[in-house]
PDBQT receptor file of N, H, CA, C and O in Angstrom, charges set to zero:
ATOM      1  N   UNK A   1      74.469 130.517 108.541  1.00  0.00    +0.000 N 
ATOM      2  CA  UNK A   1      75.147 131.780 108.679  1.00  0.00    +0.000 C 
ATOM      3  C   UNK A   1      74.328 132.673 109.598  1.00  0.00    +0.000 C 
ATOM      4  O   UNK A   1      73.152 132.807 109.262  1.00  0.00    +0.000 OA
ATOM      5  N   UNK A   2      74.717 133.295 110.668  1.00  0.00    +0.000 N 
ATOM      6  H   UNK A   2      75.673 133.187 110.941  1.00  0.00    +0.000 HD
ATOM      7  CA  UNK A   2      74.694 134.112 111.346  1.00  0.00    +0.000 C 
ATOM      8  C   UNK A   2      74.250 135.845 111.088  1.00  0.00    +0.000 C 
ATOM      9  O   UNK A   2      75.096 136.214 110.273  1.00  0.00    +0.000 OA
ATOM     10  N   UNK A   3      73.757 136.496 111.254  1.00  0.00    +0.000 N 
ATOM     11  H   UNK A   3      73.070 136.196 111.916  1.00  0.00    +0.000 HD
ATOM     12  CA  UNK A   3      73.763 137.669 110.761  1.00  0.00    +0.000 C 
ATOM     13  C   UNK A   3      73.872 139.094 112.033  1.00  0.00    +0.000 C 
ATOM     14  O   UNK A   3      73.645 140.304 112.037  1.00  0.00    +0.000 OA
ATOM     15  N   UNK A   4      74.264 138.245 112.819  1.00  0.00    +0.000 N 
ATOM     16  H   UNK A   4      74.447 137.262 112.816  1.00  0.00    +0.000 HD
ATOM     17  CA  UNK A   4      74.302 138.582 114.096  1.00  0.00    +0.000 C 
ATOM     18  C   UNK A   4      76.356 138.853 114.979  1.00  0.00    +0.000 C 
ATOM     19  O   UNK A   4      77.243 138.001 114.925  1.00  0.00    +0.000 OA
ATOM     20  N   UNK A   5      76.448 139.961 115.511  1.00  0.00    +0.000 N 
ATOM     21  H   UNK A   5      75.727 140.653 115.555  1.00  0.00    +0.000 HD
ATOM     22  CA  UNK A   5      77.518 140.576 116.246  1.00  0.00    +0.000 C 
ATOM     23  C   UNK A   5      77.438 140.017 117.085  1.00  0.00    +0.000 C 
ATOM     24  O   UNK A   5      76.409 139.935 117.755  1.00  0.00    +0.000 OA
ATOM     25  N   UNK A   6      78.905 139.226 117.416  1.00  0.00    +0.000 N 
ATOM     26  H   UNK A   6      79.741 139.292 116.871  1.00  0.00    +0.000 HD
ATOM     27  CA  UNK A   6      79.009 138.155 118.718  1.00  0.00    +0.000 C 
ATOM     28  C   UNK A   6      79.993 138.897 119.365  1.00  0.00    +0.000 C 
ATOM     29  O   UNK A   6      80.602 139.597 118.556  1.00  0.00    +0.000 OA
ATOM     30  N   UNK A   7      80.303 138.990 120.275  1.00  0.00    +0.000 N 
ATOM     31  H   UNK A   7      79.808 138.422 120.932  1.00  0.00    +0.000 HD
ATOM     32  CA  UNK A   7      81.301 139.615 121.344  1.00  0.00    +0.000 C 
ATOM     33  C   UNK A   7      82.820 138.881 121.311  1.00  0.00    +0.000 C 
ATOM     34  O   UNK A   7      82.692 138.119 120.353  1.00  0.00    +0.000 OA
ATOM     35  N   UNK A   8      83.144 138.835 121.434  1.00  0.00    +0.000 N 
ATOM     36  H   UNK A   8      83.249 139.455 122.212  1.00  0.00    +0.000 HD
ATOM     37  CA  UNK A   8      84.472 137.943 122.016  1.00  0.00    +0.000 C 
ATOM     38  C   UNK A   8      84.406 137.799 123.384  1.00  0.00    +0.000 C 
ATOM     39  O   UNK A   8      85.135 136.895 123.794  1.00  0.00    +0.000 OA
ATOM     40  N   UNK A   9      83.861 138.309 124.121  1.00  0.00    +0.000 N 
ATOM     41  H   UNK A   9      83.269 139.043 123.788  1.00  0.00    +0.000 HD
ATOM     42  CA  UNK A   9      83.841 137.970 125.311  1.00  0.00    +0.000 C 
ATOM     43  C   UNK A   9      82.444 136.443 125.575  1.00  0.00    +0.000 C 
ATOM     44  O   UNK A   9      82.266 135.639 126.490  1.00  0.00    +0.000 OA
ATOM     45  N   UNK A  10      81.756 136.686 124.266  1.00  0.00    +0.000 N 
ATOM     46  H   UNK A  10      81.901 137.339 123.523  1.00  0.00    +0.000 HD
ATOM     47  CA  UNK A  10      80.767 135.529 124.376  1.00  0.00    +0.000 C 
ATOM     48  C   UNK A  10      81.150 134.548 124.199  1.00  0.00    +0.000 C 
ATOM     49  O   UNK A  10      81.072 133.654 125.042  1.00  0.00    +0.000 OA
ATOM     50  N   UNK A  11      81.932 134.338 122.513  1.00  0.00    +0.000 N 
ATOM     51  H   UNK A  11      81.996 135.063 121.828  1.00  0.00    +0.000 HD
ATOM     52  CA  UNK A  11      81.949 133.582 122.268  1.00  0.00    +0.000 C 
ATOM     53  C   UNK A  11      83.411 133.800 121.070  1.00  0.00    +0.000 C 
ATOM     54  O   UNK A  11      83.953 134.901 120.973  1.00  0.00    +0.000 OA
ATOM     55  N   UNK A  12      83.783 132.844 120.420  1.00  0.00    +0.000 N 
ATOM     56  H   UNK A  12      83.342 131.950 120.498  1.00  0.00    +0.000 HD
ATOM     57  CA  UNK A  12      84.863 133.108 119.338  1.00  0.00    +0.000 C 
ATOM     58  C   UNK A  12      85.094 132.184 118.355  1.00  0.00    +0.000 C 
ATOM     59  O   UNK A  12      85.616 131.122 118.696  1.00  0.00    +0.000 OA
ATOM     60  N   UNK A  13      84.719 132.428 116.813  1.00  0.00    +0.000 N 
ATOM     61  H   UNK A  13      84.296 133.290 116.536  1.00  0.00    +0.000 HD
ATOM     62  CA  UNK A  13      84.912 131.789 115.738  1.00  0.00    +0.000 C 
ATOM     63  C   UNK A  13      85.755 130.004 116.154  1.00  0.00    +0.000 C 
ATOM     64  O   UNK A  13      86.241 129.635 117.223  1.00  0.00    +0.000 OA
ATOM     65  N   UNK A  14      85.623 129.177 114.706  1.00  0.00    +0.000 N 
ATOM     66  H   UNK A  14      85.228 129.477 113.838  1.00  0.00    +0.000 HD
ATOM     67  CA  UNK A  14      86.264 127.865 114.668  1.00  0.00    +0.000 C 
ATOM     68  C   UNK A  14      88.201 128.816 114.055  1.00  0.00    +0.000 C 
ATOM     69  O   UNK A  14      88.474 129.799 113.366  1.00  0.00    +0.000 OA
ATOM     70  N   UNK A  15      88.906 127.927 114.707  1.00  0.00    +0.000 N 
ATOM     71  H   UNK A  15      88.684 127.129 115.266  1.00  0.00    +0.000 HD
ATOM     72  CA  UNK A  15      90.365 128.337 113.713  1.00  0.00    +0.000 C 
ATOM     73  C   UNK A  15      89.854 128.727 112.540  1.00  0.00    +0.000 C 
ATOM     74  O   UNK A  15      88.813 128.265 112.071  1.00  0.00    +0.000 OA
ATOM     75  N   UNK A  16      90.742 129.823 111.868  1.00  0.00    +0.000 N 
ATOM     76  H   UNK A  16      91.588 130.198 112.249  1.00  0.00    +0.000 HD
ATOM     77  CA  UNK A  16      91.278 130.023 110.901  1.00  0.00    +0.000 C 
ATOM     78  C   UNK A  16      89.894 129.938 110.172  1.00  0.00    +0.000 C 
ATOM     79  O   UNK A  16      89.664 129.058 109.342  1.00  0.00    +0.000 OA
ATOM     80  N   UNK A  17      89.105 130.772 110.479  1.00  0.00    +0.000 N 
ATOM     81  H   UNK A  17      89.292 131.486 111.154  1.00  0.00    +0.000 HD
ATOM     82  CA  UNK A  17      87.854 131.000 109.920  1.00  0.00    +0.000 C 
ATOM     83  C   UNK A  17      87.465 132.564 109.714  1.00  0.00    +0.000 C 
ATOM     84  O   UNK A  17      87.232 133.393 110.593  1.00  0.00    +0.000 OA
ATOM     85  N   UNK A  18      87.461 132.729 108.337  1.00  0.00    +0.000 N 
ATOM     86  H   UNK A  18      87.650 132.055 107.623  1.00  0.00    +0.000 HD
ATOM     87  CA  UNK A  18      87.449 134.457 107.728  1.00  0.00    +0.000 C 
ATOM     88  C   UNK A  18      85.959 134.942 108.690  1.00  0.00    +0.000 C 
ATOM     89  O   UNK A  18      85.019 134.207 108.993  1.00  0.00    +0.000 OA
ATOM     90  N   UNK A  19      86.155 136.526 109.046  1.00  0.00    +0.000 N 
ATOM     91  H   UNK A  19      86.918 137.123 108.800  1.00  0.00    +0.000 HD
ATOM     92  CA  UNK A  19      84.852 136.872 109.818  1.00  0.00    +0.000 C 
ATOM     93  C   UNK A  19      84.380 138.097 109.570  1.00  0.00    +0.000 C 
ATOM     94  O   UNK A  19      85.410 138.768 109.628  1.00  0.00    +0.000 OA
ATOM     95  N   UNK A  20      83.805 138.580 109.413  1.00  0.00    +0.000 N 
ATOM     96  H   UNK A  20      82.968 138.035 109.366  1.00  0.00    +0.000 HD
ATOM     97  CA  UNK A  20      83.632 140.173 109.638  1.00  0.00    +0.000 C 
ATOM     98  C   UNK A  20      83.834 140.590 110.855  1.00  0.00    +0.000 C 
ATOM     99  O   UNK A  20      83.308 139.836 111.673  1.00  0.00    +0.000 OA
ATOM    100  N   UNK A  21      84.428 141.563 111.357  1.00  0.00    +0.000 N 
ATOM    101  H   UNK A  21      84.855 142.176 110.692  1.00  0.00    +0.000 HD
ATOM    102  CA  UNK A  21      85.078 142.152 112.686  1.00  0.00    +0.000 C 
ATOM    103  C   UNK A  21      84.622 143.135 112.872  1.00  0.00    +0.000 C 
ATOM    104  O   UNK A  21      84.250 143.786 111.896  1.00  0.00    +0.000 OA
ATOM    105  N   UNK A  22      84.464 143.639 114.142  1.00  0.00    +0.000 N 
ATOM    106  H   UNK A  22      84.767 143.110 114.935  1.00  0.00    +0.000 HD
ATOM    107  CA  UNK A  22      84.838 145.094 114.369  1.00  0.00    +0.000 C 
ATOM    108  C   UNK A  22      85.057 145.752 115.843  1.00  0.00    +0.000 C 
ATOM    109  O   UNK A  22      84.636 145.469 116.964  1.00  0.00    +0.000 OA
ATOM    110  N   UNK A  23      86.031 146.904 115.245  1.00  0.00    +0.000 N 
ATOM    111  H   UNK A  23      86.372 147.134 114.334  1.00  0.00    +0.000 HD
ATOM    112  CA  UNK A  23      86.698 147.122 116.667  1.00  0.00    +0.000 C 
ATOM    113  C   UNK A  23      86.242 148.686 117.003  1.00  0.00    +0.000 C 
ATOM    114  O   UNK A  23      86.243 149.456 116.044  1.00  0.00    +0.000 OA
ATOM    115  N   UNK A  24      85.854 149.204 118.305  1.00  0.00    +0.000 N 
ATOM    116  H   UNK A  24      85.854 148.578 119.085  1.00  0.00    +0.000 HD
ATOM    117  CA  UNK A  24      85.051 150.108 118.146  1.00  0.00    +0.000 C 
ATOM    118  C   UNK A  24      86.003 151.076 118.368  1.00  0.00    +0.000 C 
ATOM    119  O   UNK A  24      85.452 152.023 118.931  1.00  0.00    +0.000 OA
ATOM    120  N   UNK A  25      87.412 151.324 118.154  1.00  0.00    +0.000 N 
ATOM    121  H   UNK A  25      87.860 150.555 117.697  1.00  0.00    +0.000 HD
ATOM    122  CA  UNK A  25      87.972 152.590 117.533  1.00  0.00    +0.000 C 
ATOM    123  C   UNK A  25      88.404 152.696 116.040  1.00  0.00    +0.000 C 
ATOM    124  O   UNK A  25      89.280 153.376 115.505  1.00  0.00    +0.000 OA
ATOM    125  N   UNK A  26      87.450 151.748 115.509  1.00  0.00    +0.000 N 
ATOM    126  H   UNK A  26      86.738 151.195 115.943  1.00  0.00    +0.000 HD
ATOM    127  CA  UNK A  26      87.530 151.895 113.642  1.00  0.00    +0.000 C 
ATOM    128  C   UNK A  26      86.503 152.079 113.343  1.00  0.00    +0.000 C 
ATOM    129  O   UNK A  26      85.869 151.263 114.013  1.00  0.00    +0.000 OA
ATOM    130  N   UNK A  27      85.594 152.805 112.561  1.00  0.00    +0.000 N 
ATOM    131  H   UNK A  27      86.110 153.468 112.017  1.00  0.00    +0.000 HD
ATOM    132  CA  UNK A  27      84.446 153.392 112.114  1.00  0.00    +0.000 C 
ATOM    133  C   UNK A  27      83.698 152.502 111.424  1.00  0.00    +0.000 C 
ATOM    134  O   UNK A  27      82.473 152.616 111.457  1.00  0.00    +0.000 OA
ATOM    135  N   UNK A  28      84.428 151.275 110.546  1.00  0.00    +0.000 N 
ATOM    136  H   UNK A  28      85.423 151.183 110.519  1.00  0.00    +0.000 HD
ATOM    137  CA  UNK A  28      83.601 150.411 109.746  1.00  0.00    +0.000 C 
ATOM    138  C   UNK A  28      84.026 149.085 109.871  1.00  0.00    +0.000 C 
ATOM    139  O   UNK A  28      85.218 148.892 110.111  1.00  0.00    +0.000 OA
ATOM    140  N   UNK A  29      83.204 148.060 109.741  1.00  0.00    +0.000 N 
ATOM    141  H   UNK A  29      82.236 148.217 109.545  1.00  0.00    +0.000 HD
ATOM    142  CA  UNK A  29      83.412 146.979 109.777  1.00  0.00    +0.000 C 
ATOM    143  C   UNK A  29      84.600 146.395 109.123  1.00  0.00    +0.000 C 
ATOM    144  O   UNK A  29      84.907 147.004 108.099  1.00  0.00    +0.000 OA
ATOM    145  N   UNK A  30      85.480 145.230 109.464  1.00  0.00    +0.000 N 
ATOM    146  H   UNK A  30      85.231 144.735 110.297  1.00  0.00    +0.000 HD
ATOM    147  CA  UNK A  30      86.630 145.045 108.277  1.00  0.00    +0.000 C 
ATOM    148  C   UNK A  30      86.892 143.231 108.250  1.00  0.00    +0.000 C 
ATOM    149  O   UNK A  30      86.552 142.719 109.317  1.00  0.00    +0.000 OA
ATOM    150  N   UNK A  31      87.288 142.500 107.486  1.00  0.00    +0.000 N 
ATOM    151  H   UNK A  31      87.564 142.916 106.619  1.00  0.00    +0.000 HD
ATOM    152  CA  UNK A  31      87.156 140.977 107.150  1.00  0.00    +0.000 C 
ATOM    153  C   UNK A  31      88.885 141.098 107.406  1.00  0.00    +0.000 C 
ATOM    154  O   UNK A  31      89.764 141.733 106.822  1.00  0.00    +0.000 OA
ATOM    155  N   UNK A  32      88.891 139.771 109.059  1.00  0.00    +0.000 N 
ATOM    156  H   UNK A  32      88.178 139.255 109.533  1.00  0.00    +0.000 HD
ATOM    157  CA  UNK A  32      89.956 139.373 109.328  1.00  0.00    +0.000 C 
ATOM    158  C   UNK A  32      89.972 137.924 109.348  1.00  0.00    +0.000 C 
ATOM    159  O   UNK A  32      88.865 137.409 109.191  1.00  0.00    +0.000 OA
ATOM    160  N   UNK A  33      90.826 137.241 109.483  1.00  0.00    +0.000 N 
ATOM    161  H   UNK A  33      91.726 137.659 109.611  1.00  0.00    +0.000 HD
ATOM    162  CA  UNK A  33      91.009 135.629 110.312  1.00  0.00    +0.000 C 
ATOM    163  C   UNK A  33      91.519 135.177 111.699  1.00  0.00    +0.000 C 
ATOM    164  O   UNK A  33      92.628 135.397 112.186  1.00  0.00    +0.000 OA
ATOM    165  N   UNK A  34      90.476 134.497 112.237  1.00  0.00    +0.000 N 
ATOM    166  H   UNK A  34      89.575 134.318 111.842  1.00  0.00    +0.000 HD
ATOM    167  CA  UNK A  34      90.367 134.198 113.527  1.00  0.00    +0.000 C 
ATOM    168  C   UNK A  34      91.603 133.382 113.386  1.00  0.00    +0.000 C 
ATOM    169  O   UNK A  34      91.923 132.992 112.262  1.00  0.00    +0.000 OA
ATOM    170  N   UNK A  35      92.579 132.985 114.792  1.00  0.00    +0.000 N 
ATOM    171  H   UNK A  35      92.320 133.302 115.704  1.00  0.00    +0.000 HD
ATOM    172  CA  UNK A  35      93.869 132.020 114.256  1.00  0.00    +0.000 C 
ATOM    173  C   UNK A  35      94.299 131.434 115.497  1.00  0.00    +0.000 C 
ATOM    174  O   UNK A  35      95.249 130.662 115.626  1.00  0.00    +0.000 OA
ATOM    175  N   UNK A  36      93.359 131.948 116.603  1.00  0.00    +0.000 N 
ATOM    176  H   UNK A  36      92.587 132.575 116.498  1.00  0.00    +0.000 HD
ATOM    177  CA  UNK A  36      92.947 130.772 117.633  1.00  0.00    +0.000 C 
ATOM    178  C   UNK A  36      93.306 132.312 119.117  1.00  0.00    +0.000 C 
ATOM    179  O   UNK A  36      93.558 133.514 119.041  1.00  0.00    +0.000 OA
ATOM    180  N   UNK A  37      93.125 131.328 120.256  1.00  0.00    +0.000 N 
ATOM    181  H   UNK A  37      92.920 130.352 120.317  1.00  0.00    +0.000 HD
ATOM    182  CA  UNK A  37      93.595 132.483 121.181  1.00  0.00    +0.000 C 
ATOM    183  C   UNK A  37      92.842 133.689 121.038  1.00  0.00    +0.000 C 
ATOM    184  O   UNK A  37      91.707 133.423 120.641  1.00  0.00    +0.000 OA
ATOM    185  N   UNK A  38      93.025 134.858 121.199  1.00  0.00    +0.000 N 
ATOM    186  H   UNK A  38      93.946 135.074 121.521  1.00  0.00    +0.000 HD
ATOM    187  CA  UNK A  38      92.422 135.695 120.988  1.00  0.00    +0.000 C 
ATOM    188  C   UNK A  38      92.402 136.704 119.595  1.00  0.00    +0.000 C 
ATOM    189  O   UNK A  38      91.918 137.766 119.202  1.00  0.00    +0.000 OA
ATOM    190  N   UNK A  39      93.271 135.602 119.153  1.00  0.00    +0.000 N 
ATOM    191  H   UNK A  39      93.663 134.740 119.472  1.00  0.00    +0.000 HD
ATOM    192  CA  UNK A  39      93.421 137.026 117.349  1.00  0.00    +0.000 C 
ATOM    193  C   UNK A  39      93.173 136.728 116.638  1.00  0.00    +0.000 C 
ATOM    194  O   UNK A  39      92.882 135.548 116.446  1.00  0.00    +0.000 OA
ATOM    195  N   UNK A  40      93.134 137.676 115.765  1.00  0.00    +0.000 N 
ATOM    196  H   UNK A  40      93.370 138.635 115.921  1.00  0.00    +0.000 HD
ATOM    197  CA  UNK A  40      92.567 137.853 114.802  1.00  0.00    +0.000 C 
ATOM    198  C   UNK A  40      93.779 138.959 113.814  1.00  0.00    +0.000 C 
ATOM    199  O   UNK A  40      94.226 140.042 114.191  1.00  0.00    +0.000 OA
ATOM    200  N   UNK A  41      94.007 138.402 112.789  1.00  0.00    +0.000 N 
ATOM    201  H   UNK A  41      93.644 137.522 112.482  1.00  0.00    +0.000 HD
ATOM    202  CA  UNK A  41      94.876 138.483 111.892  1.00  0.00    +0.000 C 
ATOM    203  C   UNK A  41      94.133 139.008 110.350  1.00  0.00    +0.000 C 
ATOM    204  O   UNK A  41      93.323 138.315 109.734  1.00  0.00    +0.000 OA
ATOM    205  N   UNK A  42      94.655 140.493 109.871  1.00  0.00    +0.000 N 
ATOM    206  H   UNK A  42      95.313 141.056 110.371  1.00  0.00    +0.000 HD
ATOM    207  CA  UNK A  42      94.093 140.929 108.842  1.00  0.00    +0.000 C 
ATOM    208  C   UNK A  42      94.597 140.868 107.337  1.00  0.00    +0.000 C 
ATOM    209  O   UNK A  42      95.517 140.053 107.269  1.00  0.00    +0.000 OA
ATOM    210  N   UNK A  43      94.303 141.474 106.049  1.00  0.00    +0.000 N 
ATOM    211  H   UNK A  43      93.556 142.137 106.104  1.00  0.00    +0.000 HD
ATOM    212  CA  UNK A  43      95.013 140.628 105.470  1.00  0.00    +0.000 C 
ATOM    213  C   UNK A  43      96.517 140.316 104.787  1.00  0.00    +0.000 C 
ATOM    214  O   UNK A  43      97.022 139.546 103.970  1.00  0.00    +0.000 OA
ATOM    215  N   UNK A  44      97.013 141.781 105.948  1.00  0.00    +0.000 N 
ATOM    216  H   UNK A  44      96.603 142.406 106.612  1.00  0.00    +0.000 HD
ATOM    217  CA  UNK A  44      98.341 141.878 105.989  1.00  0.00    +0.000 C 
ATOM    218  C   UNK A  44      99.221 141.366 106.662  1.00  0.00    +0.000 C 
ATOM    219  O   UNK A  44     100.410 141.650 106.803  1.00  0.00    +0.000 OA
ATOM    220  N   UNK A  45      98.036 139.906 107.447  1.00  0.00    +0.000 N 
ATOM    221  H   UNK A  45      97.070 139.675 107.332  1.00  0.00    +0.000 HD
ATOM    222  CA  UNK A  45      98.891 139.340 108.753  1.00  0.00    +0.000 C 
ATOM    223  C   UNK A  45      99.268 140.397 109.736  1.00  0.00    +0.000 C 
ATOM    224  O   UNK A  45     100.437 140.554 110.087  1.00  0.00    +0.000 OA
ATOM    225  N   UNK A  46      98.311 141.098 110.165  1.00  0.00    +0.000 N 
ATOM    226  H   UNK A  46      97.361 140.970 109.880  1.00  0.00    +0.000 HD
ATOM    227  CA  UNK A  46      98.556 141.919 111.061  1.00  0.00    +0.000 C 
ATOM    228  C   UNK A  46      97.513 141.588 112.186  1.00  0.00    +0.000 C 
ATOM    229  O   UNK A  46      96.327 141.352 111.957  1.00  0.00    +0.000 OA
ATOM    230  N   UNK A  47      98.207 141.598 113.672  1.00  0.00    +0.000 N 
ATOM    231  H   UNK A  47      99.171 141.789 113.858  1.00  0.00    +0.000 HD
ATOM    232  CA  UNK A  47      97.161 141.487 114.701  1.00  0.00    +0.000 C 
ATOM    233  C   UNK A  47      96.382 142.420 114.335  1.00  0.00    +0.000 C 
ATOM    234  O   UNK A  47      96.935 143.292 113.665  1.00  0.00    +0.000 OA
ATOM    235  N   UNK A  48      94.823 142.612 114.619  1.00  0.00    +0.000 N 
ATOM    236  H   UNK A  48      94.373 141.903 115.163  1.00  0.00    +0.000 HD
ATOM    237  CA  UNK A  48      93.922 143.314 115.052  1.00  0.00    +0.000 C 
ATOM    238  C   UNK A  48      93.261 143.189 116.330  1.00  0.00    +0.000 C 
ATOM    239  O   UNK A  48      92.918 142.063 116.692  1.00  0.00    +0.000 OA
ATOM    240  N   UNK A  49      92.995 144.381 117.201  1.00  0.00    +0.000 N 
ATOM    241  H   UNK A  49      93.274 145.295 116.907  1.00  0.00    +0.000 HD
ATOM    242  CA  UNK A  49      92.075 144.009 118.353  1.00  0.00    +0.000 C 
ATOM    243  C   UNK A  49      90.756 144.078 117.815  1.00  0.00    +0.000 C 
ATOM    244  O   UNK A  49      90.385 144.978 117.061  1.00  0.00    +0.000 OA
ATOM    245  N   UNK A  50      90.052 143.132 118.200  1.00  0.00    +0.000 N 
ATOM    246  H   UNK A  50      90.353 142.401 118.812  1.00  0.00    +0.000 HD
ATOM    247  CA  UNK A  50      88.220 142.744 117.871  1.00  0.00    +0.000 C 
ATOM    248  C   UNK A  50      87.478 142.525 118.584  1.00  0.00    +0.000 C 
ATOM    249  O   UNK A  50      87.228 141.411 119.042  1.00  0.00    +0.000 OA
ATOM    250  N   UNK A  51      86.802 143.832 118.920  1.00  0.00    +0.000 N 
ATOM    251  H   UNK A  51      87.005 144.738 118.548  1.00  0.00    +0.000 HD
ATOM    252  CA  UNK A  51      85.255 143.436 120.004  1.00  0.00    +0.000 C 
ATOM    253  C   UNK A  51      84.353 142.821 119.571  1.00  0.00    +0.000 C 
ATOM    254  O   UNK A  51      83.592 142.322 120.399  1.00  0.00    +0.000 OA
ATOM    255  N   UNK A  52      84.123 142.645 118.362  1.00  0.00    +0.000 N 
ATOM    256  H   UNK A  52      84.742 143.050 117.689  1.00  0.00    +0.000 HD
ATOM    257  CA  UNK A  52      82.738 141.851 117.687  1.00  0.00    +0.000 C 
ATOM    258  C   UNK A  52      83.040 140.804 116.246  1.00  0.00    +0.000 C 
ATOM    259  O   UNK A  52      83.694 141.130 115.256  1.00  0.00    +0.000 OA
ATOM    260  N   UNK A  53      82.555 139.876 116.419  1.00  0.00    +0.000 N 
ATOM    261  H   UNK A  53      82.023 139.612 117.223  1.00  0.00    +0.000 HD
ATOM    262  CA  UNK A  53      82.707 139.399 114.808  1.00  0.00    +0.000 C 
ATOM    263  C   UNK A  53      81.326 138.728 114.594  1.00  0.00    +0.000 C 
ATOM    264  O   UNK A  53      80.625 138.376 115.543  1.00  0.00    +0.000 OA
ATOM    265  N   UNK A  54      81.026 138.594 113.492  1.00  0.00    +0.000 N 
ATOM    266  H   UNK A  54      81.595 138.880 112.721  1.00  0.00    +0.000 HD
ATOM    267  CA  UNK A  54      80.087 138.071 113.038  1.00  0.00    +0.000 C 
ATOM    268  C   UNK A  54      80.755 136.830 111.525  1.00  0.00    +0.000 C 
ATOM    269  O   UNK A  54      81.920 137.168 111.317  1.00  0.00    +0.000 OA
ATOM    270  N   UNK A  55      80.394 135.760 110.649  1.00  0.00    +0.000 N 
ATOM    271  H   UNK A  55      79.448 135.485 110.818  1.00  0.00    +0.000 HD
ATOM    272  CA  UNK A  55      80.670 134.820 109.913  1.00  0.00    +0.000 C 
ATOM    273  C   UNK A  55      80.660 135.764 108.954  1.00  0.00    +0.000 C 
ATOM    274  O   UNK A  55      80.248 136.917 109.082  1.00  0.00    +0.000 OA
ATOM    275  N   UNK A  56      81.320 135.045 107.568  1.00  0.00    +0.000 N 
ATOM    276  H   UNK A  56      81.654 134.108 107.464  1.00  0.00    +0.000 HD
ATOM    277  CA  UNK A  56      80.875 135.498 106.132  1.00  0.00    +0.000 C 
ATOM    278  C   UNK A  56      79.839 135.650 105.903  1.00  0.00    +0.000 C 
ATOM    279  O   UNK A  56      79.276 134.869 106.671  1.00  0.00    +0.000 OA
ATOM    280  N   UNK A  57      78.967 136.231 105.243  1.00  0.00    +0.000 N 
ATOM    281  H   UNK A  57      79.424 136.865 104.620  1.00  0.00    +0.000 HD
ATOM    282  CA  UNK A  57      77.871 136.048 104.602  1.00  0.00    +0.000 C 
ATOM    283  C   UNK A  57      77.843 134.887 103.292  1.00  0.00    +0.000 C 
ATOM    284  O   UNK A  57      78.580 135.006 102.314  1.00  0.00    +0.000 OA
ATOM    285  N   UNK A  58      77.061 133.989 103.430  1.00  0.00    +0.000 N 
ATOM    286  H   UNK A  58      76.461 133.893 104.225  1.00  0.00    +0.000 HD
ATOM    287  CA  UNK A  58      77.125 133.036 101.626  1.00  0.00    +0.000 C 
ATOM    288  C   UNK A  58      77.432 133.768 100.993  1.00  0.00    +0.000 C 
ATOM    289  O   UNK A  58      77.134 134.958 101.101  1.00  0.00    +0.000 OA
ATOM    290  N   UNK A  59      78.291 133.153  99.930  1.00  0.00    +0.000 N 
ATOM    291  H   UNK A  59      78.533 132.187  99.843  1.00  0.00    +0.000 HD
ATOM    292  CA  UNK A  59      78.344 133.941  98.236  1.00  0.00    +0.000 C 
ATOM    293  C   UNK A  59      77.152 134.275  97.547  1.00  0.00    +0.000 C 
ATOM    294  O   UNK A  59      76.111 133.932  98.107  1.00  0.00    +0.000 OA
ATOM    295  N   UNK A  60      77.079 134.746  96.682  1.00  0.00    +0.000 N 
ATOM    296  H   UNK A  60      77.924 135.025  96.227  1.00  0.00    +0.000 HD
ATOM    297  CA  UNK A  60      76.064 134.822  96.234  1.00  0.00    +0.000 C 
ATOM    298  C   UNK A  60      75.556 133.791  95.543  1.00  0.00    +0.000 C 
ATOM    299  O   UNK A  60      76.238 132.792  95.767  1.00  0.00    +0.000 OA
ATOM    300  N   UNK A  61      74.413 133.513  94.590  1.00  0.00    +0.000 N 
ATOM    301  H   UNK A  61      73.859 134.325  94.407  1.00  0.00    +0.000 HD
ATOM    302  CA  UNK A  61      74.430 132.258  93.346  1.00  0.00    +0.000 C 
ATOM    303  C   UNK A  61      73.855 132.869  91.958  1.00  0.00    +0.000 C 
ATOM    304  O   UNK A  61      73.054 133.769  91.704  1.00  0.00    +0.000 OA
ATOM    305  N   UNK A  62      74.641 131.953  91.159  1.00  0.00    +0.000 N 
ATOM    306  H   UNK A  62      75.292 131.222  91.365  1.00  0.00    +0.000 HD
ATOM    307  CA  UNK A  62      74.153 132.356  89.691  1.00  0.00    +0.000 C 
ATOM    308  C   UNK A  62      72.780 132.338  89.455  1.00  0.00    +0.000 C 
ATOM    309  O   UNK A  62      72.097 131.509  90.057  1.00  0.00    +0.000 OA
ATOM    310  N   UNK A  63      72.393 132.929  88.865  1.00  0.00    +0.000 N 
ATOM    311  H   UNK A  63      72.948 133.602  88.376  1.00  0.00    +0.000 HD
ATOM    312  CA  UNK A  63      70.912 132.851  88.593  1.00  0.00    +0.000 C 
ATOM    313  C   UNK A  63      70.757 131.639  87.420  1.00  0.00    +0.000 C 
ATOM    314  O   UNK A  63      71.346 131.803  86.351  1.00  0.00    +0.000 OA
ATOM    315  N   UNK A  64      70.115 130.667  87.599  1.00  0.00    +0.000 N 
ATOM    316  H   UNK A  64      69.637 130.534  88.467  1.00  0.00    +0.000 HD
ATOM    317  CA  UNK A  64      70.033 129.352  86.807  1.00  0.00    +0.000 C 
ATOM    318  C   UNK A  64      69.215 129.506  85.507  1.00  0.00    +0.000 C 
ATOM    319  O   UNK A  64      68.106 129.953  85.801  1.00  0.00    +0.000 OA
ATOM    320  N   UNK A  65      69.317 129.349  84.488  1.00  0.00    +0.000 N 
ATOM    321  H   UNK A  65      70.218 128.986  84.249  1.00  0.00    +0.000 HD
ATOM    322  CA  UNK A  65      68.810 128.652  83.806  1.00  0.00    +0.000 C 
ATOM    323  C   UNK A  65      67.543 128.106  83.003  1.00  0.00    +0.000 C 
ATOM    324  O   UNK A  65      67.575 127.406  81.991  1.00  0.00    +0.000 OA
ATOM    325  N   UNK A  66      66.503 128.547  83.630  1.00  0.00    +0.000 N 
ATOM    326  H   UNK A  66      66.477 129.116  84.452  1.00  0.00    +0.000 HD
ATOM    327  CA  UNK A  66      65.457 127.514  83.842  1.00  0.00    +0.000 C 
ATOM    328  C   UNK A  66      64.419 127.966  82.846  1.00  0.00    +0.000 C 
ATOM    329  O   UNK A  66      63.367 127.339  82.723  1.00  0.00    +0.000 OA
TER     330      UNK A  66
């Protein structure tokens, strides 16, 4: 995992792969799906325009046991 803001002009997610986005006339970051081409689809199935995405972050993990 990445923790790092990629451009779209650099580079662009695998299909249909959830991302963190962001578009710099929205103030905060927001989790869309890449769906090939240039979009990115939010979770209303709505195009979004996206200057940056970065991957999920891992889930978290249970604390084990031990």
């Amino acid at each position: 995992m990445s923790d790092k803001w990629i451009s779209v002009v650099e580079g662009l997610p695998e299909d249909k792969q959830m991302c963190i986005v962001f578009n710099s006339q929205v103030e905060y970051p927001f989790i869309a799906r890449y769906i090939g081409g240039r979009d990115f689809h939010d979770f209303f199935k709505n195009w979004v325009p996206v200057d940056y995405w970065m991957l999920m972050p891992d889930p978290p993990k249970e604390p084990s046991d031990d």
